[in-house]
Structures are given as C-alpha cells and as structure tokens.
ROGUFI-945009 format. One record per residue: residue number from 1; chain; x, y, z of N, C-alpha, C in turn. Coordinates in Angstrom, 3 decimals, padded with zeros to 6 digits. Example, Ala and Ser with C-alpha at 12.3 -4.5 7.8 and 13.67 -1.06 7.14 Angstrom:
! ROGUFI-945009
+-----+------+----------+----------+----------+----------+----------+----------+----------+----------+----------+
! pos ! unit !     n.c1 !     n.c2 !     n.c3 !    ca.c1 !    ca.c2 !    ca.c3 !     c.c1 !     c.c2 !     c.c3 !
+-----+------+----------+----------+----------+----------+----------+----------+----------+----------+----------+
!   1 !    A !  013.190 ! -005.690 !  007.800 !  012.300 ! -004.500 !  007.800 !  013.200 ! -003.300 !  007.800 !
!   2 !    A !  012.850 ! -002.250 !  007.080 !  013.670 ! -001.060 !  007.140 !  012.900 !  000.030 !  007.870 !
+-----+------+----------+----------+----------+----------+----------+----------+----------+----------+----------+
! end
This chain:
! ROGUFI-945009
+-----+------+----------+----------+----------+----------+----------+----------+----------+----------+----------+
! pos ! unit !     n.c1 !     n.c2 !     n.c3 !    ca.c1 !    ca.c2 !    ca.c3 !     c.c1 !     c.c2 !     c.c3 !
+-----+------+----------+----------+----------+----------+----------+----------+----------+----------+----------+
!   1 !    A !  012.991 !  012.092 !  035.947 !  011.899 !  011.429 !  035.252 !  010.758 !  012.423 !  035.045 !
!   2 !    A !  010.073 !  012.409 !  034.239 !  008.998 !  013.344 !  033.545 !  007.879 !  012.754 !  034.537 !
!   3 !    A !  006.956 !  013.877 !  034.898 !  005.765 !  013.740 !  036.136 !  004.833 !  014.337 !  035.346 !
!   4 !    A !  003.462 !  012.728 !  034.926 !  002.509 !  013.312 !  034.615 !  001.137 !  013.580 !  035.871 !
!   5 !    A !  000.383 !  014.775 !  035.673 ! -000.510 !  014.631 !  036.894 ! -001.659 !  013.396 !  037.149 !
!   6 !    A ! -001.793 !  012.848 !  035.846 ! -002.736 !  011.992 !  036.153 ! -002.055 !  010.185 !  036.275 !
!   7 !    A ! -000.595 !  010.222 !  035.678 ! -000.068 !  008.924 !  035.409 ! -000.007 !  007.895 !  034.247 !
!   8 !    A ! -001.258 !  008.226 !  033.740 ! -002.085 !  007.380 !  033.011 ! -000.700 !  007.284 !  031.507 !
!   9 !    A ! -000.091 !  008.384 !  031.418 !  000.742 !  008.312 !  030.367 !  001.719 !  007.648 !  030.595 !
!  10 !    A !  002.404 !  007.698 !  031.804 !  003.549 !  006.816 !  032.495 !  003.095 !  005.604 !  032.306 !
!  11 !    A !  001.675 !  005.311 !  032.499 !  001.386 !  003.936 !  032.885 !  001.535 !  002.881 !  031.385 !
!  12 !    A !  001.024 !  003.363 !  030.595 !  001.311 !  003.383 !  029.174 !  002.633 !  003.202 !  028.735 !
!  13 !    A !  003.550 !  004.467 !  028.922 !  004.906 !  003.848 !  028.816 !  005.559 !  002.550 !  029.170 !
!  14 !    A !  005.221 !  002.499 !  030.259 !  005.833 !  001.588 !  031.291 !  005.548 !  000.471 !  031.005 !
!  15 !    A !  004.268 !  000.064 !  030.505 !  003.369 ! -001.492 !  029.288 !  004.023 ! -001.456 !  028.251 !
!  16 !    A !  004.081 ! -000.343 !  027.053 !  004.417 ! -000.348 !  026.046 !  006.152 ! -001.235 !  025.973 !
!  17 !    A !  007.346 ! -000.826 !  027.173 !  008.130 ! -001.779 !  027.539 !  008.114 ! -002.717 !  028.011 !
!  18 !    A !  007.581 ! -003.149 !  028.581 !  007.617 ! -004.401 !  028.913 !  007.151 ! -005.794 !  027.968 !
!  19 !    A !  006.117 ! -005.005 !  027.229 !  005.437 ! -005.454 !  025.912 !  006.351 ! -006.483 !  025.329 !
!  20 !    A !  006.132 ! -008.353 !  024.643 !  007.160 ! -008.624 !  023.848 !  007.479 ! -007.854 !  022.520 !
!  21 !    A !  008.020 ! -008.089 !  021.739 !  008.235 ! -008.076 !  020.526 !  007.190 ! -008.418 !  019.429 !
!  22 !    A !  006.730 ! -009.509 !  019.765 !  004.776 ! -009.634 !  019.178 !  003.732 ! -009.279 !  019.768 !
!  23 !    A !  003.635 ! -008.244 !  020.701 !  002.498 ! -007.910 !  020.997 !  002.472 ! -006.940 !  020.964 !
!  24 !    A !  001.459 ! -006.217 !  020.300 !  001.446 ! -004.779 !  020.000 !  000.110 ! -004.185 !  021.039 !
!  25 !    A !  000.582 ! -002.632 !  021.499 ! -000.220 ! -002.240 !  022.035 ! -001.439 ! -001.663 !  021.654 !
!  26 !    A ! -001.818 ! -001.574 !  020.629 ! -003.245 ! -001.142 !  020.087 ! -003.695 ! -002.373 !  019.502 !
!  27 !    A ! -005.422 ! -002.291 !  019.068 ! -006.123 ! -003.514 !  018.639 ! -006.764 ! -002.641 !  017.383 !
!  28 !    A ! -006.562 ! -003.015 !  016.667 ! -007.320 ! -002.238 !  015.455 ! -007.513 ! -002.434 !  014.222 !
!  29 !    A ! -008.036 ! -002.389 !  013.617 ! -008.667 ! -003.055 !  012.438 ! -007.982 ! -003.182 !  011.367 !
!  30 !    A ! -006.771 ! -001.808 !  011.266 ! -005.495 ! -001.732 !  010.116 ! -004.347 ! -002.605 !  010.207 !
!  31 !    A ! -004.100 ! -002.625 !  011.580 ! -002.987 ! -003.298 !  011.616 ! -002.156 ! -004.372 !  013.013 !
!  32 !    A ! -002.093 ! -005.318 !  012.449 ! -001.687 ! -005.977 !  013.561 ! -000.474 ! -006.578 !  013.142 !
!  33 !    A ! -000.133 ! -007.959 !  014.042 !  001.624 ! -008.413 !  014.038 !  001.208 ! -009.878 !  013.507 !
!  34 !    A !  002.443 ! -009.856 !  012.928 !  003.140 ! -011.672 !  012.472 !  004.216 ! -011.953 !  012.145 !
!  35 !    A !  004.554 ! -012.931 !  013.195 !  005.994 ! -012.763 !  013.723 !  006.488 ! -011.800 !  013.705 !
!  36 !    A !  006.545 ! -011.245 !  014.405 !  006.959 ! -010.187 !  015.064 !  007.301 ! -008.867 !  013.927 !
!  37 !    A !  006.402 ! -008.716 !  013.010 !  006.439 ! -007.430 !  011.736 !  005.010 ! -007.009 !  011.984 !
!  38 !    A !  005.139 ! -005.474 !  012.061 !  003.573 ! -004.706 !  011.772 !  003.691 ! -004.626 !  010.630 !
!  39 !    A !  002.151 ! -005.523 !  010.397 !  001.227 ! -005.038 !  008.768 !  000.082 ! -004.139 !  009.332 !
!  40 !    A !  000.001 ! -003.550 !  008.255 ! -000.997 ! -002.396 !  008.273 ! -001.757 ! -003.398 !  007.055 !
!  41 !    A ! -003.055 ! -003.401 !  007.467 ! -003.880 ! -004.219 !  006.548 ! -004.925 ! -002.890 !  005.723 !
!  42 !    A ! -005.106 ! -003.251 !  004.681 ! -006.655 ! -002.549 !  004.045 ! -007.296 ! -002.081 !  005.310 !
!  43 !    A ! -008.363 ! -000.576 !  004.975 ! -009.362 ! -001.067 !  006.040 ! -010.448 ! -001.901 !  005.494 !
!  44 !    A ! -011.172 ! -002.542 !  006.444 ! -012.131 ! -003.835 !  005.901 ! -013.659 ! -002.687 !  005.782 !
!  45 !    A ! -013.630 ! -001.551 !  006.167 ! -014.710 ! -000.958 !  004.862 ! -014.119 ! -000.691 !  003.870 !
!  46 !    A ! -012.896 ! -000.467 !  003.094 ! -012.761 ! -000.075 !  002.006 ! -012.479 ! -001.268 !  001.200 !
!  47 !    A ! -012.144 ! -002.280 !  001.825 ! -012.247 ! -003.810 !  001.088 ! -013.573 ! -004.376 !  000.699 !
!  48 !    A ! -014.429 ! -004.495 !  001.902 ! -015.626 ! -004.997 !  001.147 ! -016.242 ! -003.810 !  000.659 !
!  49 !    A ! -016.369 ! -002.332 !  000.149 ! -016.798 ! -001.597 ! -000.494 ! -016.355 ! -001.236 ! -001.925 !
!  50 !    A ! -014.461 ! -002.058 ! -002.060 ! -014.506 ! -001.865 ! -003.438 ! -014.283 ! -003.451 ! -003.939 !
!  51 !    A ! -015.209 ! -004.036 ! -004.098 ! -015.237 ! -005.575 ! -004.615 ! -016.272 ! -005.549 ! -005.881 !
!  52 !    A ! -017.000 ! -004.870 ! -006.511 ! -017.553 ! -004.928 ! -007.890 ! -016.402 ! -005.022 ! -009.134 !
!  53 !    A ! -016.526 ! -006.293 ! -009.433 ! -015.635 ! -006.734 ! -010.609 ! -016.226 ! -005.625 ! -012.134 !
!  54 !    A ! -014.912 ! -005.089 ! -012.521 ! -015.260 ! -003.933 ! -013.631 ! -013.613 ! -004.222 ! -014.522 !
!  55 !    A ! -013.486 ! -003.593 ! -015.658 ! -012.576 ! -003.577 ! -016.645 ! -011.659 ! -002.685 ! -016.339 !
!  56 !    A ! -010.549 ! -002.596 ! -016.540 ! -009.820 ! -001.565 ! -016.337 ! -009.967 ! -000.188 ! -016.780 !
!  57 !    A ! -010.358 ! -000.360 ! -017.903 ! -010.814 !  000.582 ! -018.998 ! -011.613 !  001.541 ! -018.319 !
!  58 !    A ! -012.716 !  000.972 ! -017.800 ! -013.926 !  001.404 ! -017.398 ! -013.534 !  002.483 ! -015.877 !
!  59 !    A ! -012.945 !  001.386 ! -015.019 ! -011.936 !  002.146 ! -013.715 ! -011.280 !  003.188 ! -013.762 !
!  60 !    A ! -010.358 !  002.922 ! -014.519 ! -009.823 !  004.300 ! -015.473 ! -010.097 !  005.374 ! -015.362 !
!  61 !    A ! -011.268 !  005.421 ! -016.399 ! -012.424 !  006.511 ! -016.911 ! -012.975 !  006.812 ! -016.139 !
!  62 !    A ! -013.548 !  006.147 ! -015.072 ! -014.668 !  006.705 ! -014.373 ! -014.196 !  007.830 ! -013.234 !
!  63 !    A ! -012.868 !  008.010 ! -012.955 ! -012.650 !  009.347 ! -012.384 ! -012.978 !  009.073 ! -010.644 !
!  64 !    A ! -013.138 !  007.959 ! -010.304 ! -013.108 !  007.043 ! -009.064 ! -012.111 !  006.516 ! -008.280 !
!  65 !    A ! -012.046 !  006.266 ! -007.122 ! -010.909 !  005.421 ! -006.939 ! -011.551 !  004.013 ! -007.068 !
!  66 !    A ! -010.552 !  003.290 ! -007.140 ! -010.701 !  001.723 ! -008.367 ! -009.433 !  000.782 ! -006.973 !
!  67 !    A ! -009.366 ! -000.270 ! -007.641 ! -008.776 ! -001.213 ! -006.685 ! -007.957 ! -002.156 ! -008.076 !
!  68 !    A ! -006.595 ! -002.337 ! -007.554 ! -006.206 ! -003.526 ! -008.771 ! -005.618 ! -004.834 ! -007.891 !
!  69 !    A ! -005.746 ! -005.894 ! -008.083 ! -005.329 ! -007.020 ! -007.411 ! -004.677 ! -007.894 ! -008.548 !
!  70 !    A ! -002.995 ! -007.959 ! -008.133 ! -002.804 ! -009.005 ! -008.781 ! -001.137 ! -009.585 ! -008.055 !
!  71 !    A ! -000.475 ! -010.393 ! -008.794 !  001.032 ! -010.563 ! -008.020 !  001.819 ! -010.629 ! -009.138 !
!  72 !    A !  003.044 ! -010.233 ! -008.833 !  004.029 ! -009.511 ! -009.350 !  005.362 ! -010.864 ! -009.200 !
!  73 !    A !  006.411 ! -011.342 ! -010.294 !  007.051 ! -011.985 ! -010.260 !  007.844 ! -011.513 ! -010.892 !
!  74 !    A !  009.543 ! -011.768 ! -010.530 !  010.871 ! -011.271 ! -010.822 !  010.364 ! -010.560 ! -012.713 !
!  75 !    A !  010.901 ! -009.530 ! -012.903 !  010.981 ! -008.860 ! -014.157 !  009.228 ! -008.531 ! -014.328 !
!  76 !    A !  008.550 ! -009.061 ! -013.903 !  007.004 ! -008.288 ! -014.143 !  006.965 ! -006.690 ! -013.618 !
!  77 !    A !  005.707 ! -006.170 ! -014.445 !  005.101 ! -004.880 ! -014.219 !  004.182 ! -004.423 ! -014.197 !
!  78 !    A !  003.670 ! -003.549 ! -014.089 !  002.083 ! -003.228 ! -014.131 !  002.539 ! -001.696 ! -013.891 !
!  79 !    A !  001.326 ! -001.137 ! -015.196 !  001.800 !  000.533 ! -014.891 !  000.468 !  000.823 ! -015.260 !
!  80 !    A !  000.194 !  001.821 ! -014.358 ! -001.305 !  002.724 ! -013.533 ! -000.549 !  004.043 ! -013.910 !
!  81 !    A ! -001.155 !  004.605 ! -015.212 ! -001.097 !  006.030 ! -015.871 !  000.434 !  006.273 ! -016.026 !
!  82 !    A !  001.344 !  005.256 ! -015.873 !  002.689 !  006.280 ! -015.832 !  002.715 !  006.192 ! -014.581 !
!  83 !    A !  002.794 !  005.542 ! -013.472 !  003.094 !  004.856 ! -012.199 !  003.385 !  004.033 ! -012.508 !
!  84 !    A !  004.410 !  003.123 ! -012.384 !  004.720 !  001.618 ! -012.675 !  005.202 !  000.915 ! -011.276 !
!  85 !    A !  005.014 ! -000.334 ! -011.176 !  005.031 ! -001.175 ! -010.612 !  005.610 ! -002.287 ! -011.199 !
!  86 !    A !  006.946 ! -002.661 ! -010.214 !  007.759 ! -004.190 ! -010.419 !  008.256 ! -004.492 ! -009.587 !
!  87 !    A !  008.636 ! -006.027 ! -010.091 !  009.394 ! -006.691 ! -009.133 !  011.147 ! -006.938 ! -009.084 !
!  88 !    A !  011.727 ! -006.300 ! -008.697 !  013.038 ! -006.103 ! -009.502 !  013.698 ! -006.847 ! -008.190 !
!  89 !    A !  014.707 ! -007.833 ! -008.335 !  015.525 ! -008.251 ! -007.248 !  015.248 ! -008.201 ! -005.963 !
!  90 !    A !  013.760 ! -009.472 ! -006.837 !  013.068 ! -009.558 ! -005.262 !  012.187 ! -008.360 ! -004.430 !
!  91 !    A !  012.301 ! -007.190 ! -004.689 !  011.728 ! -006.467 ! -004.183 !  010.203 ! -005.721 ! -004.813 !
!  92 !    A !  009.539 ! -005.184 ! -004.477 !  008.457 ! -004.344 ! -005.319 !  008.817 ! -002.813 ! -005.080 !
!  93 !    A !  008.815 ! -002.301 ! -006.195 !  009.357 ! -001.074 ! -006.517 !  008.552 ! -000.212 ! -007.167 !
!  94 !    A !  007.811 !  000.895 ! -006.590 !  006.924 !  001.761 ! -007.090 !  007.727 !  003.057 ! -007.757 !
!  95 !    A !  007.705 !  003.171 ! -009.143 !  008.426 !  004.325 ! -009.593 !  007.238 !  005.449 ! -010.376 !
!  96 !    A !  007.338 !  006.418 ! -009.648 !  006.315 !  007.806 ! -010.023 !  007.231 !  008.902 ! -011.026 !
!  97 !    A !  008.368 !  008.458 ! -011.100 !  009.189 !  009.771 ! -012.032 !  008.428 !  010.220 ! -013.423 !
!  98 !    A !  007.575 !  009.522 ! -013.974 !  007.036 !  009.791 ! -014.808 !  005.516 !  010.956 ! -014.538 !
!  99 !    A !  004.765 !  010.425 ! -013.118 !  003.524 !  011.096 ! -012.956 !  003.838 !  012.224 ! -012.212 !
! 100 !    A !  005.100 !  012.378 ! -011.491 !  005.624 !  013.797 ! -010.993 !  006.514 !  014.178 ! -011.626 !
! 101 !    A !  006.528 !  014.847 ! -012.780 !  007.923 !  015.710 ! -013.559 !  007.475 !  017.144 ! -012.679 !
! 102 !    A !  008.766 !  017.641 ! -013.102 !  009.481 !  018.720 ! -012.611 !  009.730 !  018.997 ! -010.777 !
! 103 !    A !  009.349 !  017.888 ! -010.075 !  009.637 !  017.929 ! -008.927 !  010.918 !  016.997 ! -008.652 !
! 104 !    A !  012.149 !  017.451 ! -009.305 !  013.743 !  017.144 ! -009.070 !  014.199 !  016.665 ! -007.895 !
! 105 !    A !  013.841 !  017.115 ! -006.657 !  013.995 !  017.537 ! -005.389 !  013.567 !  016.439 ! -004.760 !
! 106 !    A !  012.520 !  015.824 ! -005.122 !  011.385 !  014.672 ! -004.656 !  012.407 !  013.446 ! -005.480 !
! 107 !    A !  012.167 !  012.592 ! -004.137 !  012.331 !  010.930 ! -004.537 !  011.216 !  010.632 ! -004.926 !
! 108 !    A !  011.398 !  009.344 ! -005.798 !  010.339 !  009.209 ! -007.328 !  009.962 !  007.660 ! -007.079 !
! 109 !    A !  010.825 !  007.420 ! -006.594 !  010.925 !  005.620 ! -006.756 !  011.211 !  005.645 ! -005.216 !
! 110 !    A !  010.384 !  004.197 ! -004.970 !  010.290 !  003.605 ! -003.606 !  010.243 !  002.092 ! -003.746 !
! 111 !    A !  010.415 !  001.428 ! -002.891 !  010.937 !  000.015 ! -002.999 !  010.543 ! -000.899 ! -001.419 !
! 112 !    A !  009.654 ! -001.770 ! -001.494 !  009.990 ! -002.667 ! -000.352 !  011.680 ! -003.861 !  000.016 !
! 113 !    A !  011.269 ! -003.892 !  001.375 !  012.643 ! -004.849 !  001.234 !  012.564 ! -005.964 !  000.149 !
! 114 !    A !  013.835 ! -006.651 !  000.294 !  013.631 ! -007.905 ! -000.575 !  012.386 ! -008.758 !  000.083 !
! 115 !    A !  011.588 ! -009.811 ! -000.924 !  010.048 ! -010.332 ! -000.574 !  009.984 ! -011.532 ! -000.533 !
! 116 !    A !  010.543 ! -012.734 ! -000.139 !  010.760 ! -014.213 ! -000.622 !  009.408 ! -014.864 ! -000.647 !
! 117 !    A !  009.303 ! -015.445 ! -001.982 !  007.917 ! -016.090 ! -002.497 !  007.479 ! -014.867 ! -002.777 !
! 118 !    A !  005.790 ! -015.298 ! -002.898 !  004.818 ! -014.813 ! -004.063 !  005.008 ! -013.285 ! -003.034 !
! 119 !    A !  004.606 ! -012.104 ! -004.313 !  004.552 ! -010.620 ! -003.665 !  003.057 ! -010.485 ! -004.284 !
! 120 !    A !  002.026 ! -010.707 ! -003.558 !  000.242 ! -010.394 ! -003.684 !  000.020 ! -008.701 ! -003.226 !
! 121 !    A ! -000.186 ! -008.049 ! -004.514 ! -000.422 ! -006.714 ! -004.365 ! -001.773 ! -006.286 ! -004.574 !
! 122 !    A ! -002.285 ! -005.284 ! -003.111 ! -003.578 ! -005.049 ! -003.772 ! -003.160 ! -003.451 ! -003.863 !
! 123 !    A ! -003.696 ! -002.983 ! -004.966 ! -003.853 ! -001.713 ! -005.111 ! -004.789 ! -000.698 ! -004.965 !
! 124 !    A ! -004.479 !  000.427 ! -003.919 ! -005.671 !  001.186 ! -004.252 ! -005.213 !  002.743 ! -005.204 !
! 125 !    A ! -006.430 !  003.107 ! -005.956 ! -005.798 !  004.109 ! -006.938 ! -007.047 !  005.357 ! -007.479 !
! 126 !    A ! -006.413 !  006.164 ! -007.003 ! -007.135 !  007.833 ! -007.339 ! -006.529 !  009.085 ! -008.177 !
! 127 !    A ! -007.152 !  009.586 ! -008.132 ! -006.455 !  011.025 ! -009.456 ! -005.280 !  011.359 ! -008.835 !
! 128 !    A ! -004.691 !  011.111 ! -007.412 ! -003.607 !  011.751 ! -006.948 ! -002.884 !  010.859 ! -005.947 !
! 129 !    A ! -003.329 !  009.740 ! -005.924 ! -002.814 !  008.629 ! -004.865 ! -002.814 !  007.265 ! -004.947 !
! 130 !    A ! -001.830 !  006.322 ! -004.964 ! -001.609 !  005.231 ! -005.121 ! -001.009 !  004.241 ! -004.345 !
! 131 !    A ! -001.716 !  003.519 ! -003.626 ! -001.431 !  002.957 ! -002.160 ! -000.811 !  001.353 ! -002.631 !
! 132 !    A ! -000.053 !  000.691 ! -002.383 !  000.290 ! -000.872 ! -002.834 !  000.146 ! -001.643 ! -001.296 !
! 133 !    A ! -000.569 ! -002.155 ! -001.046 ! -000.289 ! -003.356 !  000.273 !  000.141 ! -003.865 ! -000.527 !
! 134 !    A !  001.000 ! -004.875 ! -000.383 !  001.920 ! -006.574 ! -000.583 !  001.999 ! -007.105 !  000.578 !
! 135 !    A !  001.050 ! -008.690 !  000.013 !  001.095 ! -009.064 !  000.945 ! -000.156 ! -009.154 !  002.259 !
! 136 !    A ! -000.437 ! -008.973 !  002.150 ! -002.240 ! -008.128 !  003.168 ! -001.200 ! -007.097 !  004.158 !
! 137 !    A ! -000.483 ! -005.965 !  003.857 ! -000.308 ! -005.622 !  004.526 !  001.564 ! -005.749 !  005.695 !
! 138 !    A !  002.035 ! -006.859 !  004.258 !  003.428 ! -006.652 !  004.980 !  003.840 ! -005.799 !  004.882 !
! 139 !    A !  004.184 ! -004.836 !  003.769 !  004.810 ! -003.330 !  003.254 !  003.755 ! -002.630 !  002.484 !
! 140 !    A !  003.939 ! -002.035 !  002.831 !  002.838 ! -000.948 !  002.094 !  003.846 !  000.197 !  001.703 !
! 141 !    A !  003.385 !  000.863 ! -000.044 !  004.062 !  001.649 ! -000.226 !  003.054 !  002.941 ! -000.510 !
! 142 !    A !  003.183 !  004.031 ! -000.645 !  001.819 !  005.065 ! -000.703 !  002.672 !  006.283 ! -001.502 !
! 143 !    A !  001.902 !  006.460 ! -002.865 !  002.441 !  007.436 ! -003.549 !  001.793 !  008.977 ! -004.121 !
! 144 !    A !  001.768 !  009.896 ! -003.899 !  001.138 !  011.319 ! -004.318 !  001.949 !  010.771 ! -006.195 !
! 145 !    A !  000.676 !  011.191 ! -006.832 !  000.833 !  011.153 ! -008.311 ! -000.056 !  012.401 ! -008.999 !
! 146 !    A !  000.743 !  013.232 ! -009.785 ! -000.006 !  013.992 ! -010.799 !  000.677 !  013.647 ! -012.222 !
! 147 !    A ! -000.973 !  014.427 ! -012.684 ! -000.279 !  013.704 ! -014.477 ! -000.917 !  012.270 ! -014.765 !
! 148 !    A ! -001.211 !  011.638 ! -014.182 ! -001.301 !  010.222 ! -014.391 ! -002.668 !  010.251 ! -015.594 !
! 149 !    A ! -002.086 !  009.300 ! -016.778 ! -002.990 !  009.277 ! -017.595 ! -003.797 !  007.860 ! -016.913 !
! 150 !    A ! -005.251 !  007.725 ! -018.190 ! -006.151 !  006.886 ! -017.635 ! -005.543 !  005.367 ! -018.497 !
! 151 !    A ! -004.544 !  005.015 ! -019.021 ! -004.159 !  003.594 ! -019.760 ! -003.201 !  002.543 ! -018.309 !
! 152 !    A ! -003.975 !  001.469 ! -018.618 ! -003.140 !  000.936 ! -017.084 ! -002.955 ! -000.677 ! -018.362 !
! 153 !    A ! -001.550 ! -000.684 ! -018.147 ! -001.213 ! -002.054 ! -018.761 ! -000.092 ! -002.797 ! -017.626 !
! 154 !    A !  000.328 ! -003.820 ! -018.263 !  001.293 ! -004.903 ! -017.643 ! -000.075 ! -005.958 ! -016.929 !
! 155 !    A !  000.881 ! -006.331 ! -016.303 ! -000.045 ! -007.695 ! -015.929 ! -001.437 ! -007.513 ! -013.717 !
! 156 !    A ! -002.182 ! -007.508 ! -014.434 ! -003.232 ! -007.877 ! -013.253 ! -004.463 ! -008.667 ! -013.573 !
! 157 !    A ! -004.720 ! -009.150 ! -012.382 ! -005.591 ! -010.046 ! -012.145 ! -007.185 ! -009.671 ! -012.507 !
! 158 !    A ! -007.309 ! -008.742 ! -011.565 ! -008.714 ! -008.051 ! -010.954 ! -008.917 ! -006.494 ! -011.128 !
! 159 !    A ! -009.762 ! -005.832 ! -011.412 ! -010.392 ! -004.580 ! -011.332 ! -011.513 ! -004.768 ! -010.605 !
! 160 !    A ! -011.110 ! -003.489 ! -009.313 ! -012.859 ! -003.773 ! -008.779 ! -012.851 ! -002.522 ! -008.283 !
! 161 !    A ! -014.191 ! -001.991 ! -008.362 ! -014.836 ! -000.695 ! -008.042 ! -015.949 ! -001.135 ! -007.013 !
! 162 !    A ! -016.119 !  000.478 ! -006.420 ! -017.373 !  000.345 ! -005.252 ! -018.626 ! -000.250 ! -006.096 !
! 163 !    A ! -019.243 ! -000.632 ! -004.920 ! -020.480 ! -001.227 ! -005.320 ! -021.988 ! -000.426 ! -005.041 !
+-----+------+----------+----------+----------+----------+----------+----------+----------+----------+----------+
! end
C-alpha cells in the first residue's frame, strides 16, 4: 500500500470509496449530481453576466463572447459561423468540419448520448470556442473553432451578451 507522510491523501481515498454513487465528493458551483450523473453546470458568474438580450447579428459582430439559448428537436439545427448544431437520433451533435479545415487528423464532430425529451441548449460562443451545456449541464460538449464566420442561422430562442 502507498504511505503518505501526512495521511490526509489516504484519508480522502478511503471517503472517496465508500462514497454512494450520488454523492459526490466536492461542493462546487459547476457541478453537482442527479441521479446519480455529474452535470457540470454554467458558472453562475458567467450566467448572470451574460443575460443582456441583443440580436444575433449584433453578437456576431461585436467580436465578444455572446450566449445562445434555445432547444433543439429531432432534424433541427442551428449553425454558429459554420459550427452546426443538431439533433440527429435523439442525440445533439456538434459538427466543426467546416470551422477546422485542413486538420484531417482531428475529430470534427462530437455527439452526446441519446437525450429522451426536450434537449435545452445553452450556448456559450467566442472567436475560437464553443461550449453547448444540454440540459443545465447534463452533457456538455466544448469545441476549439477557427474560421468561423459571423452569420448564425437555424433555429434559437435567445441572444444574450454581457451587461
């Protein structure tokens, strides 16, 4: 068995097993359990800091990171510069092959498990990064994007920028 001098790490281990299945050992503001799945939630400064209702257009342009909120149903999409977003067989599926060309090598497309009922996506989105919670935080998908132009169509709810 591994001997730490102070314990304190053993002691830790030794909780972390015994631990159920819903109880997680940290308390923290990103992420906690339900039924027994870690969500990683928004952090709640970057939630209540990007809540100013604005146009897409405007989000876009302004060279900011921006926030999109909306939900996604079988065959829907929503595409952020040539990032697209759908719901394909149940699942939400982030495909970047368009905002990363020439990186062959790199997987392009990412996908949560299948999602039963509504898939509530909030988005966060910058010149090089594109984060999806679904869900507050059941799956989260997080994408490096270059290239991405400023036209965002398909279907959303909300645009909101810092305030």
């Amino acid at each position: 068995m591994w001997k730490d001098n102070d314990d304190k790490i053993m002691d830790i281990l030794e909780n972390i097993e015994t631990l159920n299945r819903q109880d997680f050992p940290v308390v923290c503001p990103i992420c906690g359990g339900k039924e027994g799945h870690l969500y990683f939630h928004m952090h709640p400064q970057v939630d209540a800091y990007l809540s100013a209702e604005t146009t897409a257009e405007e989000a876009a342009e302004s060279g900011k990171v921006f926030r999109i909120r909306t939900d996604l149903s079988e065959g829907e999409t929503l595409n952020i510069g040539g990032y697209v977003i759908s719901r394909s067989e149940g699942k939400i599926v982030g495909d970047r092959s368009a905002v990363l060309e020439g990186c062959d090598e790199v997987r392009t497309v990412g996908a949560t498990p299948v999602i039963e009922g509504v898939a509530q996506l909030d988005i966060l989105v910058n010149d090089h990064l594109i984060e999806i919670f679904v869900n507050d935080g059941q799956y989260v998908l997080s994408h490096v994007v270059y290239g991405k132009s400023k036209k965002i169509s398909g279907k959303y709810e909300k645009v909101l920028v810092g305030k």
